[in-house]
N, C-alpha and C positions, 0 to 999 in steps of 0.2 A: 305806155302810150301817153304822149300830155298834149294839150292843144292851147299854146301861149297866144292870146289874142290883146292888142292893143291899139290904140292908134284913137280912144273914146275923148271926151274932152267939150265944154263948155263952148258953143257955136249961136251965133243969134240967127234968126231966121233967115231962109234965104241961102243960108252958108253951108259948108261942104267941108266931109270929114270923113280921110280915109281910114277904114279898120284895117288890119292884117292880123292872121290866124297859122303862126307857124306848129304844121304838124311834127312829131317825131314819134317815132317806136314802132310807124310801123309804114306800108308802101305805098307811098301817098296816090301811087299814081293807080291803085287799086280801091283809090276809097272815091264817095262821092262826098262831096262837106257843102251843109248847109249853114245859114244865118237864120238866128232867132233873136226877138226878146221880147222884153216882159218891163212893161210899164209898173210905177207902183199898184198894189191894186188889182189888179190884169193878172190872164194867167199870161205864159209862155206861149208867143206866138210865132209862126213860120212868116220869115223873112223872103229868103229867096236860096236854093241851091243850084247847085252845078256839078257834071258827070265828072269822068275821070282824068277828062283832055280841054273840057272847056267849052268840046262842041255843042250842047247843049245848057239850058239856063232854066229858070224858071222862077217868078216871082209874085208874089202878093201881091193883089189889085193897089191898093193905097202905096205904093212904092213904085208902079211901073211908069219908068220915064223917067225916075229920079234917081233911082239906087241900080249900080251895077254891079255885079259879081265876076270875079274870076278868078284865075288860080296862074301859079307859075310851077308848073311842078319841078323845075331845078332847082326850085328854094323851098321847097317842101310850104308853100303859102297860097292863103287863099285870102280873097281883100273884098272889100264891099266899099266900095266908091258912093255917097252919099252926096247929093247934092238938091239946091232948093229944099234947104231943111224945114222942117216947120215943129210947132211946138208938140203936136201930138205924136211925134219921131222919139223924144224922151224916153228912155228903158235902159235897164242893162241889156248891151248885145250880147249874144253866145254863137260863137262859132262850136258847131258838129260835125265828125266825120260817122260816116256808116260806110262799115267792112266787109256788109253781110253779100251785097251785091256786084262787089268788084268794077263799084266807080259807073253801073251802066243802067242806075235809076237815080232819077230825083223823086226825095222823099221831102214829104212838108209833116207828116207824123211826128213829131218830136220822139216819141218813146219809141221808133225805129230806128234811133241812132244808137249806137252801140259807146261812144265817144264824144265827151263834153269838155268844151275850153270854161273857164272861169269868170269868163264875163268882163267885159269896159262898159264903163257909162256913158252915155250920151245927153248929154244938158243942150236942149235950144233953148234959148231964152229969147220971149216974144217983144 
């Protein structure tokens, strides 16, 4: 299973930067994937996930309104549309999928995902 996430990159405030998280190895439309990260410093914090279809979402208070989540699953990818950035948004992101529940919970536990992408940076500069 690998979960290749990209799309991170040096944005001044204000501005907007999408991620995308393509999964493979396993059935994406059976997983549910969250977004995390982790400021330097900071531990590893929950972002925002999403069910198996999309119908469902769920997000961090300090993100709501600005960051959106969703998935395609004929491209086996899930994105986080970031906008109105500001500097405390700085972190490696981490895309997660969790297998355990067949796509029909959102989890904000970090250590309930079973699956971790590698992380993109995100730089706002104020």
């Amino acid at each position: 299973v690998q979960l290749q996430a990209s799309g991170g990159g040096l944005v001044q405030t204000g501005g907007s930067l999408r991620l995308s998280c393509v999964v493979s190895g396993l059935t994406f439309g059976d997983v549910s994937t969250g977004w995390f990260r982790q400021a330097p410093g900071k531990d590893r914090e929950f972002v925002a996930a999403i069910n198996w279809d999309g119908s469902f979402t769920y997000y961090v208070n300090p993100v709501k309104g600005r960051f959106t989540i969703s998935r395609d699953n004929a491209k086996n990818t899930v994105y986080l549309q970031m906008n109105s950035l500001k500097p405390e948004d700085t972190a490696v992101y981490y895309c997660a999928a969790d297998s355990t529940t067949y796509g029909m919970v959102l989890i904000r536990e970090p250590y309930l995902y079973d699956y971790w992408g590698q992380g993109t940076l995100v730089t706002v500069s104020s």
